[in-house]
KOLLUMGU-756240 format. One record per atom (N, C-alpha, C): y, x, z. Coordinates in steps of 0.02 Angstrom, whole numbers, padded with zeros to 5 digits, always signed. Layout:
<recs>
YXZ
...
</recs>
This chain:
<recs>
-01424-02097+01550
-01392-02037+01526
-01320-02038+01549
-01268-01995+01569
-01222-01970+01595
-01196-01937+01546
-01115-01956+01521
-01078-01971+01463
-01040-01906+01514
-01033-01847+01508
-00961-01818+01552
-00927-01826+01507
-00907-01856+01462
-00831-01856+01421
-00804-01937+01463
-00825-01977+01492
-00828-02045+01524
-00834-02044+01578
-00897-02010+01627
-00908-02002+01701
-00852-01971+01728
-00840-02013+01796
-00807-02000+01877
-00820-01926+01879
-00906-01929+01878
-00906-01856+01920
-00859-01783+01887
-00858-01798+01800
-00809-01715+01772
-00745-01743+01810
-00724-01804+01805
-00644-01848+01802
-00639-01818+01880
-00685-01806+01916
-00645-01833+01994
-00639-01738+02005
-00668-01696+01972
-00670-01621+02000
-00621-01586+01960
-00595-01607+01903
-00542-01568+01878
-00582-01495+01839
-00547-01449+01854
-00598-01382+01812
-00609-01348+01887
-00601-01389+01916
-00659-01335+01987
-00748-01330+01971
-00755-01280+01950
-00828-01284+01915
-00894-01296+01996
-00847-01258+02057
-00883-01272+02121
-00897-01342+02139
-00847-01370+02130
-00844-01451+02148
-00878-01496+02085
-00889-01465+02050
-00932-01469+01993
-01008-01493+02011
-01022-01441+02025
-01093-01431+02031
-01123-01473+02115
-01072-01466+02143
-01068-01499+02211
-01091-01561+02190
-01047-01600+02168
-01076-01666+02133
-01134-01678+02095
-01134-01617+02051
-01195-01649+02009
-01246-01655+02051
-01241-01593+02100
-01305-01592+02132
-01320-01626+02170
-01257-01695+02189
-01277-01739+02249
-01299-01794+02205
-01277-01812+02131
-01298-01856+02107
-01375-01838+02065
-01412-01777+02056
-01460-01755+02053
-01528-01804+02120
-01493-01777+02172
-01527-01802+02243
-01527-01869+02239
-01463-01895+02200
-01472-01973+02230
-01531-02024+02167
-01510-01982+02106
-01576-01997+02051
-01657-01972+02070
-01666-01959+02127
-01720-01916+02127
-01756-01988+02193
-01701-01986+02232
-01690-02039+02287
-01729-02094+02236
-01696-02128+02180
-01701-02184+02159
-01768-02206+02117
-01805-02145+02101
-01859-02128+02082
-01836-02124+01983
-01810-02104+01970
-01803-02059+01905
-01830-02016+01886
-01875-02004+01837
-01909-01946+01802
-01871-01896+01780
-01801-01923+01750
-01778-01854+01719
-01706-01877+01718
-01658-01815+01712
-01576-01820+01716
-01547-01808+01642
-01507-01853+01615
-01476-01839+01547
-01411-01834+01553
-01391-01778+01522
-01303-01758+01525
-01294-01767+01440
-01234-01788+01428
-01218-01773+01354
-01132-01739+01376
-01130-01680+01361
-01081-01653+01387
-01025-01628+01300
-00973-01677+01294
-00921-01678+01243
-00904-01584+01233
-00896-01557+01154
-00885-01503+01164
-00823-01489+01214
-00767-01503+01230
-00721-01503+01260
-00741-01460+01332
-00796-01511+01346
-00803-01484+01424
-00884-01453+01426
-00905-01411+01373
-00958-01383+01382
-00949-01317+01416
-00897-01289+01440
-00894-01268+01522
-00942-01276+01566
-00929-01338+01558
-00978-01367+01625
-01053-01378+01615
-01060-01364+01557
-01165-01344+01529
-01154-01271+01583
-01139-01251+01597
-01142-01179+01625
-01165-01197+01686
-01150-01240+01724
-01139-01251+01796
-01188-01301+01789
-01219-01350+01756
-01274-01385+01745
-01327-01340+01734
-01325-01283+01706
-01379-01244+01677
-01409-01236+01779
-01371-01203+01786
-01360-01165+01870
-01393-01223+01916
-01401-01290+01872
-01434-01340+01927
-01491-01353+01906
-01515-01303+01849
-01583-01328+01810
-01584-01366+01757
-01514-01387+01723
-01528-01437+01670
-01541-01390+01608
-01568-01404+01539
-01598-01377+01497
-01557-01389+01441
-01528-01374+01390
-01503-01391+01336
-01585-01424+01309
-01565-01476+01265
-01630-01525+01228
-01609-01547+01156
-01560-01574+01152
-01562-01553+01063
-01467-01585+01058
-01427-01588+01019
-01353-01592+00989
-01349-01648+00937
-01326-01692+00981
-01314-01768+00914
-01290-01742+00850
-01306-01780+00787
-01264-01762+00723
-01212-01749+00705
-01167-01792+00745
-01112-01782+00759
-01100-01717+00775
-01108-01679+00807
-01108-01581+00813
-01032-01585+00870
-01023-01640+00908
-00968-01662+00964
-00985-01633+01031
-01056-01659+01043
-01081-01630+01095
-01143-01620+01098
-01181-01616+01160
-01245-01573+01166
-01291-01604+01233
-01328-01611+01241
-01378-01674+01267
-01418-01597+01332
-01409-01613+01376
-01436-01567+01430
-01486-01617+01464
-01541-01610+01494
-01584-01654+01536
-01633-01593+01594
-01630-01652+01632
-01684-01614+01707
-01731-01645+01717
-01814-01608+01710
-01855-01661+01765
-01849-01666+01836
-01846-01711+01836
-01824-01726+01932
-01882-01722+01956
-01939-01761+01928
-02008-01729+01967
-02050-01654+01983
-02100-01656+02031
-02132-01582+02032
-02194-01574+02001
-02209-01642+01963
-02270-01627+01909
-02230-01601+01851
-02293-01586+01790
-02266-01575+01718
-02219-01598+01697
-02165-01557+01677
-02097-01601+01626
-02149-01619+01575
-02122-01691+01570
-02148-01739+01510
-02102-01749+01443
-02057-01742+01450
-01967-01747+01413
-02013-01691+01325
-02030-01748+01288
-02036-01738+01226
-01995-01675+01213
-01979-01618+01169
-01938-01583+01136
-01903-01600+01070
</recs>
């Protein structure tokens, strides 16, 4: 799972939401490369901006820790059935 309140990839793009998605989508490819079933974002309210630009890459909102801080986005990377419990 991928912490963007912690990850390089929000840290290194600033609020360029283009350079945003640029990344996610290369680190999308490179999890897909590595054989990963599925992509987990937990995106801090701060920068849920950037759920917008994840949405745009296919990630799904999936459920909001207790905490009510942030919000848990995931992708199946495969082209069979998403398996990813609800």
């Amino acid at each position: 799972m991928l912490d963007l309140g912690e990850a390089r990839l929000a840290r290194g793009v600033g609020e360029d939401e283009a350079a945003f998605e640029a990344a996610l989508e290369g680190a999308v490819e490179a999890w897909r490369e590595e054989g990963k079933l599925s992509a987990w974002l937990t995106v801090p309210l701060e920068l849920l901006h950037y759920g917008r630009v994840a949405a745009r890459c296919g990630f799904a909102a999936h459920h909001a820790p207790q905490s009510g801080q942030s919000v848990v986005l995931y992708k199946w990377l495969r082209e069979s059935e998403d398996k990813v419990p609800a």
